[in-house]
GUZA-238220 format. One record per residue (C-alpha): residue number from 1; residue in three letters; y, x, z. Coordinates in pm, 1 decimal. Each point is the difference from the previous one (the first is absolute). Example, Ala and Ser with C-alpha at 12.3 -4.5 7.8 and 13.67 -1.06 7.14 Angstrom:
<recs>
{rec 1,ALA,{-450.0,1230.0,780.0}} {rec 2,SER,{344.0,137.0,-66.0}} 
</recs>
This chain:
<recs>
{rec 1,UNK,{8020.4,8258.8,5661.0}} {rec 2,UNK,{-285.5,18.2,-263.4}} {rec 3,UNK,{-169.6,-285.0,158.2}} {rec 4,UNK,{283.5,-193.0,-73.7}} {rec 5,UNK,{52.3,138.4,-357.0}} {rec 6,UNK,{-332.8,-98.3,-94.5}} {rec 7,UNK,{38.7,-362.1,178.3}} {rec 8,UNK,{319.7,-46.1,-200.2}} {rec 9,UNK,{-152.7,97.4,-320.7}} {rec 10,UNK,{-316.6,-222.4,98.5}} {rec 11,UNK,{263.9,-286.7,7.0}} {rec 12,UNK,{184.4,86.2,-308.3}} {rec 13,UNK,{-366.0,37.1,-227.1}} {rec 14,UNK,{-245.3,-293.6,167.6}} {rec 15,UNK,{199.5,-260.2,-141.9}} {rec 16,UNK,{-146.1,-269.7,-236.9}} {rec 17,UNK,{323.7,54.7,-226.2}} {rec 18,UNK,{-24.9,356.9,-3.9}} {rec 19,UNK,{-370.6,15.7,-88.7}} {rec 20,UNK,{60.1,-268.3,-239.1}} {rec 21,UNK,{297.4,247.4,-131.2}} {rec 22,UNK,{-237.3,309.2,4.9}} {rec 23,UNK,{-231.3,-199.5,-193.9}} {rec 24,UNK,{213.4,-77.2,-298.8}} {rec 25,UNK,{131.1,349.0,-14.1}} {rec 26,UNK,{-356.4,110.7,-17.2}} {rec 27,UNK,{-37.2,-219.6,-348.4}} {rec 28,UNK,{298.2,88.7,-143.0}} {rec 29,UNK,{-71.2,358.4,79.0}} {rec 30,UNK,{-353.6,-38.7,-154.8}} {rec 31,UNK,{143.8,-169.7,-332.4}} {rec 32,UNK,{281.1,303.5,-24.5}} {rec 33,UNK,{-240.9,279.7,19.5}} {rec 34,UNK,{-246.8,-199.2,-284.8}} {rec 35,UNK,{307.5,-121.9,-198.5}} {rec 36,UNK,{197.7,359.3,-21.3}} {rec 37,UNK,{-261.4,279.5,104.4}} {rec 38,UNK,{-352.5,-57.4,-17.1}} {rec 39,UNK,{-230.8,-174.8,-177.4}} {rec 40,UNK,{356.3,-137.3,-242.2}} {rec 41,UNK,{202.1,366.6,73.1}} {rec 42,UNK,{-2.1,96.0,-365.3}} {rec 43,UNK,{-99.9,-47.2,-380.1}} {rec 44,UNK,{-62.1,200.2,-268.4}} {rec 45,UNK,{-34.5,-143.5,-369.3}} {rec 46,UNK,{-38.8,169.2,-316.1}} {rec 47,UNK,{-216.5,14.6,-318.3}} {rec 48,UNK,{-296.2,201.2,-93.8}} {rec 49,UNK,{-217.4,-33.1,-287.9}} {rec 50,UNK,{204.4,-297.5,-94.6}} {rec 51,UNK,{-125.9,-167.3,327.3}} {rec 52,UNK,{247.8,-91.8,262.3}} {rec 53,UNK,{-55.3,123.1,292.5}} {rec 54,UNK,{113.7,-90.7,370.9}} {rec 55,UNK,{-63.4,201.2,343.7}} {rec 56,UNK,{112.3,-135.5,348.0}} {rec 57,UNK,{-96.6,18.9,284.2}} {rec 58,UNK,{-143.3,330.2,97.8}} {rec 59,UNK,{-22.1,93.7,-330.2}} {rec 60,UNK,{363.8,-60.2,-58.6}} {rec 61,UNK,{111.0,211.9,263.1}} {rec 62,UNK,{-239.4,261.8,-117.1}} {rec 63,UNK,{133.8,-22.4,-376.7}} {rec 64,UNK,{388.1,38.2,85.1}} {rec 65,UNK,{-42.8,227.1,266.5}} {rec 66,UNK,{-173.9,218.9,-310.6}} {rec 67,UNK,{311.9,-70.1,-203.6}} {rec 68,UNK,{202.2,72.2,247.2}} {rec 69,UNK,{-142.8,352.0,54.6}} {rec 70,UNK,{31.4,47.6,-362.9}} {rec 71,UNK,{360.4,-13.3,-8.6}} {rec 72,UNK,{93.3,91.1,358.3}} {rec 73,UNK,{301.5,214.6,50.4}} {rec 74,UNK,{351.2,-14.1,-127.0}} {rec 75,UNK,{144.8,-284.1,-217.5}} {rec 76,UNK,{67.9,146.7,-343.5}} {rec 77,UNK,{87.2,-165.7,-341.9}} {rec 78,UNK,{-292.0,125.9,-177.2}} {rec 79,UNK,{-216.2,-137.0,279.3}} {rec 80,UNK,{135.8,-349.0,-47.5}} {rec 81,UNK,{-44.2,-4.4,-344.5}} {rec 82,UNK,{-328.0,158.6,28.5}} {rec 83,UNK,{-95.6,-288.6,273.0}} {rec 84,UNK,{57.2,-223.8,-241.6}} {rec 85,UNK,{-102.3,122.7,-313.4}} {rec 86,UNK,{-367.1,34.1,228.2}} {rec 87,UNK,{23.0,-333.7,127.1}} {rec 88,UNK,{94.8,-174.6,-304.3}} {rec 89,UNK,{-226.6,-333.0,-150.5}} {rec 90,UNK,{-68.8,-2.7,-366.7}} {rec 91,UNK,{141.5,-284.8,-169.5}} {rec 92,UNK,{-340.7,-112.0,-137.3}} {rec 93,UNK,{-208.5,30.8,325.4}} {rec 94,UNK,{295.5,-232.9,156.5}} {rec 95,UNK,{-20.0,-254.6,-261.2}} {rec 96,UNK,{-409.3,12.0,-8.8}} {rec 97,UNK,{-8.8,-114.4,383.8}} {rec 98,UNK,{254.2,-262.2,-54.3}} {rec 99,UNK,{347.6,216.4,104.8}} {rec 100,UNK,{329.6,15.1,-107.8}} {rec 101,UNK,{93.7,375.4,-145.8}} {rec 102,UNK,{380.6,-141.5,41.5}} {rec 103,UNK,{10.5,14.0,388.1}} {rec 104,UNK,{-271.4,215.9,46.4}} {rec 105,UNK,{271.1,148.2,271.7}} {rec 106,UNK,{-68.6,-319.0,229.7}} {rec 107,UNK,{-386.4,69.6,19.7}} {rec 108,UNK,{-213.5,187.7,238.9}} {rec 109,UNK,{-31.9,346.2,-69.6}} {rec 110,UNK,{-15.9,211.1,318.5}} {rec 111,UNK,{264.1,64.4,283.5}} {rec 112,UNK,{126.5,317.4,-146.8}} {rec 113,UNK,{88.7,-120.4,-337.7}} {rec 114,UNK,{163.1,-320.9,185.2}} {rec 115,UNK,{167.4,286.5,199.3}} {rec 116,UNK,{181.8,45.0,-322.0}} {rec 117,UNK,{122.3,-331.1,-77.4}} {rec 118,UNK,{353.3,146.6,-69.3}} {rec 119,UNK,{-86.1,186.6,-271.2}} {rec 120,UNK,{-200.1,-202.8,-280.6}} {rec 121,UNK,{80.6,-338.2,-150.6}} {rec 122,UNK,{-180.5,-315.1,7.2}} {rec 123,UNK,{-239.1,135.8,-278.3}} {rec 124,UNK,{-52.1,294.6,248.6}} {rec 125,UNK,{173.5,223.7,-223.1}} {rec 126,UNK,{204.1,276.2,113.8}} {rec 127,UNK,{407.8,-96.5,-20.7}} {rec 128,UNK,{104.7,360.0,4.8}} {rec 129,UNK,{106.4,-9.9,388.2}} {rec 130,UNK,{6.8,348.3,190.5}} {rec 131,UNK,{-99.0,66.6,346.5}} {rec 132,UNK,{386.3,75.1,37.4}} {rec 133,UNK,{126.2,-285.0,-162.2}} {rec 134,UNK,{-253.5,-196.0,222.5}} {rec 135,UNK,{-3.7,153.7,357.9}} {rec 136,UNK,{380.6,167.6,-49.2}} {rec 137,UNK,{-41.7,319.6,209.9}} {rec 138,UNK,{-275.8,-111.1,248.7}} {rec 139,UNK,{-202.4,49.7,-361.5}} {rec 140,UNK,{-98.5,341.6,63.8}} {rec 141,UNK,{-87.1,-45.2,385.4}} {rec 142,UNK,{-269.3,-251.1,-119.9}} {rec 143,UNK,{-355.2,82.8,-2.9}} {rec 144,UNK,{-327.0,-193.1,-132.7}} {rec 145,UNK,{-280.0,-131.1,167.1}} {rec 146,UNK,{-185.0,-279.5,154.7}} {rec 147,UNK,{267.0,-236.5,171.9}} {rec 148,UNK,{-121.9,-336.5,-91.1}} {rec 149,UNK,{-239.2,-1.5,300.9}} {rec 150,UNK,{271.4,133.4,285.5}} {rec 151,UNK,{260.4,-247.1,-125.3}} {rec 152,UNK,{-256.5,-287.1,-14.8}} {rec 153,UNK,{-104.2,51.3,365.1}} {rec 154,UNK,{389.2,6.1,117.7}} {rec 155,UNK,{69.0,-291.4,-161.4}} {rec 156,UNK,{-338.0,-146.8,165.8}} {rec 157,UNK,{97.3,146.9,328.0}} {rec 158,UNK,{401.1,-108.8,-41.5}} {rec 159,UNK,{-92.4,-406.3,-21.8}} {rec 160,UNK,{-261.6,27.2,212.7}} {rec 161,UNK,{219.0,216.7,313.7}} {rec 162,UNK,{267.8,-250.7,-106.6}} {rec 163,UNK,{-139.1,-357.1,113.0}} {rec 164,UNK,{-175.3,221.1,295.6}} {rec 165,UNK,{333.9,56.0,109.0}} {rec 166,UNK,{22.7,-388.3,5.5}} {rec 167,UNK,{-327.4,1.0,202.5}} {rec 168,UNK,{130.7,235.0,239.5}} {rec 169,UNK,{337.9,-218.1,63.7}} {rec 170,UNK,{-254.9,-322.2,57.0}} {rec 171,UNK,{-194.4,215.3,296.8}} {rec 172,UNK,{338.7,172.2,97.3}} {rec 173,UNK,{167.0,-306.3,51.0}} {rec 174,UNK,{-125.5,-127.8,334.8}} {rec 175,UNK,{-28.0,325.6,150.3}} {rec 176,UNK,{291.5,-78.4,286.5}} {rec 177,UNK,{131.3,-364.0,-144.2}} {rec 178,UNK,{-403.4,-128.2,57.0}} {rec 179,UNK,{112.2,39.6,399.4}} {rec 180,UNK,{330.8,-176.6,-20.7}} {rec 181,UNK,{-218.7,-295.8,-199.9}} {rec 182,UNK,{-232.1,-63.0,226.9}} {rec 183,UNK,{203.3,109.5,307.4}} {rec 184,UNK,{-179.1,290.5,94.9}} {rec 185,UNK,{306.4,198.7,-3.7}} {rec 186,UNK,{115.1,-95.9,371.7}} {rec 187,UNK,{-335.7,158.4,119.9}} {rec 188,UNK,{16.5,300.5,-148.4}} {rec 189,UNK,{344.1,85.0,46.6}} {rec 190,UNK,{-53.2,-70.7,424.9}} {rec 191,UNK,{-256.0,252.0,-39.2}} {rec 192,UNK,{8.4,302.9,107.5}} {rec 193,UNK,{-21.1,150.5,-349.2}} {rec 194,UNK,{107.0,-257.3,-139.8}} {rec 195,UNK,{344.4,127.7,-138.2}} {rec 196,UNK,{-170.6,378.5,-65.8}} {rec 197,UNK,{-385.8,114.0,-85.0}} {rec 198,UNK,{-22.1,-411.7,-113.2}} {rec 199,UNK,{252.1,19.6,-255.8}} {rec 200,UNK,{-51.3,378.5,-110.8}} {rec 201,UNK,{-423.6,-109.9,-47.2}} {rec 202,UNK,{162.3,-243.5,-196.4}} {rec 203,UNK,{204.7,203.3,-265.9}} {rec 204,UNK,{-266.6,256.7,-6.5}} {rec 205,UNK,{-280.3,-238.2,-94.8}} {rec 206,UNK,{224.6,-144.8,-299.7}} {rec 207,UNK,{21.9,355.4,-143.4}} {rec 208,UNK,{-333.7,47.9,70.3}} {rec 209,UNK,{-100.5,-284.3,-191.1}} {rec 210,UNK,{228.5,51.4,-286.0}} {rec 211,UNK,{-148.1,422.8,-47.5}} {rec 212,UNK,{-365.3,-132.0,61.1}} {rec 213,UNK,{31.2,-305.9,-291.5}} {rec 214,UNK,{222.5,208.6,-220.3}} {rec 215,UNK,{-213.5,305.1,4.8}} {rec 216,UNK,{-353.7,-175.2,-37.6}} {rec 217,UNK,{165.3,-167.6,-338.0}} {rec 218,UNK,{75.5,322.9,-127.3}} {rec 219,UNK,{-323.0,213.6,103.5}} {rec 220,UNK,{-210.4,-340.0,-138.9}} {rec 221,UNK,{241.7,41.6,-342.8}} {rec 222,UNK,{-59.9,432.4,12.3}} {rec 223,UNK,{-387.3,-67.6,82.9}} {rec 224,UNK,{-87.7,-140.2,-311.7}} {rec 225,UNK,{252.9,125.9,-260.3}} {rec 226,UNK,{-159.6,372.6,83.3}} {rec 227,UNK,{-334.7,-149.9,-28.6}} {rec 228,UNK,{53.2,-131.3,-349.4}} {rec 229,UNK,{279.2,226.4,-46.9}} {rec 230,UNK,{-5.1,317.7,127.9}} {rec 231,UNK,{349.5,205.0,28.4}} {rec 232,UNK,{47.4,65.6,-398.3}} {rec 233,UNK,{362.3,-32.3,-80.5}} {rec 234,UNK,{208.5,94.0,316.4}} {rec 235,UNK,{167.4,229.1,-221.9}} {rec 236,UNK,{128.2,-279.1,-277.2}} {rec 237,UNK,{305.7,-114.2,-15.3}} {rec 238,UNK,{94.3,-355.8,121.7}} {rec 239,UNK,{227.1,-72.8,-311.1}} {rec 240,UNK,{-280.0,51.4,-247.8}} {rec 241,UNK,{-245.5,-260.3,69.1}} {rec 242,UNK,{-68.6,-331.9,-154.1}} {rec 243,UNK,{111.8,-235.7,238.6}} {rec 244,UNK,{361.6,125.7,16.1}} {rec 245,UNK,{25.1,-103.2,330.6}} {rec 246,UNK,{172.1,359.9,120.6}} {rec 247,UNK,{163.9,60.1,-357.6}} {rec 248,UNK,{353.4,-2.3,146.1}} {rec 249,UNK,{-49.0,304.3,274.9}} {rec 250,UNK,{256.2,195.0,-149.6}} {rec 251,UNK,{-149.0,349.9,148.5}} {rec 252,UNK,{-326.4,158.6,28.9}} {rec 253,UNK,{-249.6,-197.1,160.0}} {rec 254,UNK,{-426.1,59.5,-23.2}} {rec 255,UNK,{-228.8,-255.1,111.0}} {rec 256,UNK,{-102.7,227.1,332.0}} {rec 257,UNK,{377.8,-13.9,90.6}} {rec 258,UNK,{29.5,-353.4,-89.5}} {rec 259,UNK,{-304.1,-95.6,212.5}} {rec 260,UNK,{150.8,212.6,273.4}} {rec 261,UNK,{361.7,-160.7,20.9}} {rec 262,UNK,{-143.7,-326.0,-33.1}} {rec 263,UNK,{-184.0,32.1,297.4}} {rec 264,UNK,{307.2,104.2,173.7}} {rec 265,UNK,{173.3,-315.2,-119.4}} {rec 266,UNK,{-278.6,-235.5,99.0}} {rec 267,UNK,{-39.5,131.1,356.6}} {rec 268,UNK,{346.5,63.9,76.6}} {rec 269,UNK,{123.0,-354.3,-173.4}} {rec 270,UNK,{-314.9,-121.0,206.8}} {rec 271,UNK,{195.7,153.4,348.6}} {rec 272,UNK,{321.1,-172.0,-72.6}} {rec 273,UNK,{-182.8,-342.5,-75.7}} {rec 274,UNK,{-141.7,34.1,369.4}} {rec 275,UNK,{280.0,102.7,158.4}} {rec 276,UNK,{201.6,-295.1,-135.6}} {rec 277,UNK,{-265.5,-263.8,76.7}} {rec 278,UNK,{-86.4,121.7,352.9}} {rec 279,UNK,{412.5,-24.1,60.3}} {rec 280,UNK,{-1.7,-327.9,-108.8}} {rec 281,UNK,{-275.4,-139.3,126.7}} {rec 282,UNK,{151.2,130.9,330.9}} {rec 283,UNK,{350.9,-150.6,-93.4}} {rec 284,UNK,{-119.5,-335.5,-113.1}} {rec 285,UNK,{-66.5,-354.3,157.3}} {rec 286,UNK,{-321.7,-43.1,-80.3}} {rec 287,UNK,{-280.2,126.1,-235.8}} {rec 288,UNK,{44.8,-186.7,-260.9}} {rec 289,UNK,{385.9,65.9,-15.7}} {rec 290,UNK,{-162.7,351.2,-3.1}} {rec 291,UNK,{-173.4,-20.9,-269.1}} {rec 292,UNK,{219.9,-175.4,-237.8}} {rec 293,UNK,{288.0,253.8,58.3}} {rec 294,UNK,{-232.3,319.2,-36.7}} {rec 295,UNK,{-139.2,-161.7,-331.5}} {rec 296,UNK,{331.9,-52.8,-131.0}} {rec 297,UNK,{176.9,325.8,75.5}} {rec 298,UNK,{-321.9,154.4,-156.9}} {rec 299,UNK,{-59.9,-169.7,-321.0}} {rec 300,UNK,{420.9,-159.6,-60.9}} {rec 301,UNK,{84.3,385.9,-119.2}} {rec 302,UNK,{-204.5,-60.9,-339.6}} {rec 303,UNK,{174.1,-262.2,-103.0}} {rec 304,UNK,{370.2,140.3,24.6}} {rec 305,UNK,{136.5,180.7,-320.1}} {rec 306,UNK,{80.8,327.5,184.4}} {rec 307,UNK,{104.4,176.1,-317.8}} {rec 308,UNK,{292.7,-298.4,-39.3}} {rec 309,UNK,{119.5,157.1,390.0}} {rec 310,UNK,{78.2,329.6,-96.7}} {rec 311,UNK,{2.1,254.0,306.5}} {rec 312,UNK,{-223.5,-244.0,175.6}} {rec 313,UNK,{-297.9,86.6,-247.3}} {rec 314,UNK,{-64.1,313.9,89.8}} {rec 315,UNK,{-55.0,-30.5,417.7}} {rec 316,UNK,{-157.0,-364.9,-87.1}} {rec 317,UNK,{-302.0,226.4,-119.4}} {rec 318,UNK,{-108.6,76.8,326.0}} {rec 319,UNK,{-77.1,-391.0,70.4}} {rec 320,UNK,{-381.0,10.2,64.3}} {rec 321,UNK,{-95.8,-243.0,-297.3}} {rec 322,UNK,{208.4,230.8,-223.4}} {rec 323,UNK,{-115.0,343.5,120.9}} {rec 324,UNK,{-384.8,-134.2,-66.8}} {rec 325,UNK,{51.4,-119.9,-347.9}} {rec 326,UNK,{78.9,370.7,-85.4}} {rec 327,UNK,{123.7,-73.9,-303.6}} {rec 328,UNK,{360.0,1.9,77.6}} {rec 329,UNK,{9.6,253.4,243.8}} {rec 330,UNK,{-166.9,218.6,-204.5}} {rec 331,UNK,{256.5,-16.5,-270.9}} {rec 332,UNK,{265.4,101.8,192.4}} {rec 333,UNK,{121.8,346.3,-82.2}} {rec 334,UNK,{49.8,277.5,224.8}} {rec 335,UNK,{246.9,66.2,180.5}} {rec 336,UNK,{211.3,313.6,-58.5}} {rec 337,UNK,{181.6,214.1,280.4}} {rec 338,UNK,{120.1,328.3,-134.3}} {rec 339,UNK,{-299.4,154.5,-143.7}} {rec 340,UNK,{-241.8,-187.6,171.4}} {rec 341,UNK,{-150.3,-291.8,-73.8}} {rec 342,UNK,{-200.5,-280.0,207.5}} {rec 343,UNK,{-171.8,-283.4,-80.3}} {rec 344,UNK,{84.5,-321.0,160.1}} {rec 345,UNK,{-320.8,-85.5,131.9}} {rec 346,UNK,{-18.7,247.6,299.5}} {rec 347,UNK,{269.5,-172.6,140.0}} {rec 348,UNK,{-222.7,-284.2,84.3}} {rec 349,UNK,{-150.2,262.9,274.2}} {rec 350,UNK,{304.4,-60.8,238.6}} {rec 351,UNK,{107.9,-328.3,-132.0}} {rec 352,UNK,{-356.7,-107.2,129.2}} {rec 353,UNK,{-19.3,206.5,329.9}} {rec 354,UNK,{357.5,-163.3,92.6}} {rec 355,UNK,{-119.5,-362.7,-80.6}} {rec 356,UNK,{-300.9,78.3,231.7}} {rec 357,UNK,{185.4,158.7,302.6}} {rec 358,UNK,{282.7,-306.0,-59.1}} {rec 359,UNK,{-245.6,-263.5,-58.2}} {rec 360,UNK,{-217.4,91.2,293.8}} {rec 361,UNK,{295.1,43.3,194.9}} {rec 362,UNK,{182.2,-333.9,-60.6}} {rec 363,UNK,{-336.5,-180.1,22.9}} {rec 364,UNK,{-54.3,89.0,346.4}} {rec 365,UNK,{355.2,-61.2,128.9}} {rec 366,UNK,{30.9,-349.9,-197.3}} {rec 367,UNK,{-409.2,-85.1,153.0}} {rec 368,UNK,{168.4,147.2,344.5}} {rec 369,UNK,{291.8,-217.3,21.6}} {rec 370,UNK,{-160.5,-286.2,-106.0}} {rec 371,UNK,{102.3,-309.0,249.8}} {rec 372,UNK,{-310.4,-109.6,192.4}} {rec 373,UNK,{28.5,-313.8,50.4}} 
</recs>
């Protein structure tokens, strides 16, 4: 049975497309982790001796991470205004080096004062905002610290694991419709196997491919966000960070738990993807009627206005493109029954062990009954 695992997944990976494929996502994975975590992960600018002064790089992440430690724990008032009062450019060092004092708001400062957008004006002034006014209740759940290098590397990891996914429907594709193209089909199916340990080698090599690909994005991603990184922050929360990317979680959320239910959403969103290619590459005419159908049930969902289709919104979120943006999904709020309270994205545990079993199922009876011809 292995032998023919490893022959099926031989097929699916030798291709000139799929190296070609591999390739690309290679690049693009190269210019995320420059572009959003290291050498271009973070920048911190600020004045000293009437000097400007700017620190990337390693240096960056050094510098904020230092910030951050200052002001780590729980989000107060007086730390915001102290944050800012710190972190605050004199009107004549601004002016010396050629910078507006009037929107001093929109200029680099560092990722914890960005963090705090919300609560100056464009001068960078405080506007009298409170953390409750702010952050409503979640205010005094929310705790300081260095976020702006966790939420980069999701959002890095998010695009990237998204046009993967478009990868793996490319090398999915011809898994069983590759046979009925080139007629292969009728030879398999008279074998002795043909119907059984032919199709099953089949399914499980798809899966196979899918955890291997998946997984070496992410440990690739991991590998060198510790190295520049380390594990500061895990305890910061995901609504206090300059990007804003996670501002709308409306409960408490920490970078180590965000990191944590994102990889459950990106592997789990990653098993329904291949259960619903390898079905239809069973159920379809040929490969390339495979292909076309598994790109457009996969990428169709972000362009429909779910919000406009009420009830529909909410299940819609467990559409693989949608469960790896994270954004949405992690919005959601929890869901209440009596006194106990659950967050929607377990639920993607049996949602994707049933698209699995059904997938794998339906695949082998629709390769199965396929007419030989």
């Amino acid at each position: 049975m292995w032998q023919l695992i490893i022959f099926e997944i031989q097929k699916l990976m030798g291709k000139k497309l799929t190296l070609a494929c591999l390739l690309g996502m290679a690049l693009m994975e190269a210019v995320m982790i420059a572009n959003y975590i290291y050498p271009r992960g973070e920048a911190v600018q600020y004045f000293q001796e009437g000097e400007l002064m700017t620190l990337d790089g390693k240096e960056g992440i050094e510098a904020a991470q230092a910030i951050a430690e200052k002001y780590q724990g729980p989000l107060t008032d007086a730390k915001v205004q102290d944050i800012l009062a710190e972190f605050d450019m004199e009107e004549e060092d601004m002016k010396s080096h050629g910078l507006d004092p009037s929107i001093e708001g929109m200029y680099t400062h560092n990722f914890l004062y960005a963090s705090l957008k919300a609560f100056y004006d464009g001068k960078g002034v405080w506007n009298g905002m409170t953390v409750g006014e702010v952050y409503g209740e979640l205010g005094q759940d929310l705790n300081v610290g260095y976020s702006s290098g966790w939420i980069s590397m999701l959002t890095a990891l998010l695009n990237t694991l998204i046009s993967l996914g478009c990868v793996l429907i490319i090398i999915l594709a011809p898994l069983f419709a590759e046979e009925y193209t080139r007629g292969t089909d009728a030879l398999i199916l008279t074998g002795a196997y043909g119907k059984s340990k032919c199709a099953r080698a089949k399914i499980i090599a798809g899966f196979l491919v899918t955890l291997g690909l998946v997984e070496i994005v992410i440990l690739t991603f991991a590998a060198v966000y510790l190295l520049a990184y380390g594990t500061a922050g895990l305890e910061a929360s995901v609504q206090v960070s300059d990007s804003g990317a996670f501002r709308n979680v409306s409960y408490p959320m920490n970078c180590g738990q965000a990191v944590l239910f994102a990889l459950l959403m990106w592997f789990t969103a990653s098993l329904v993807l291949t259960a619903v290619s390898v079905f239809v590459s069973a159920a379809a005419k040929s490969a390339f009627n495979s292909l076309v159908i598994s790109f457009v049930l996969f990428v169709l969902p972000l362009f429909i206005n779910w919000e406009s289709l009420g009830a529909l919104n909410l299940p819609a979120q467990f559409l693989p493109i949608r469960q790896m943006r994270l954004f949405e999904i992690f919005a959601c709020p929890l869901l209440h029954a009596g006194s106990l309270e659950l967050n929607l994205m377990w639920l993607s545990i049996p949602l994707a062990l049933a698209a699995v079993i059904l997938g794998s199922l339906y695949a082998g009876r629709a390769f199965a009954r396929h007419q030989v011809v």
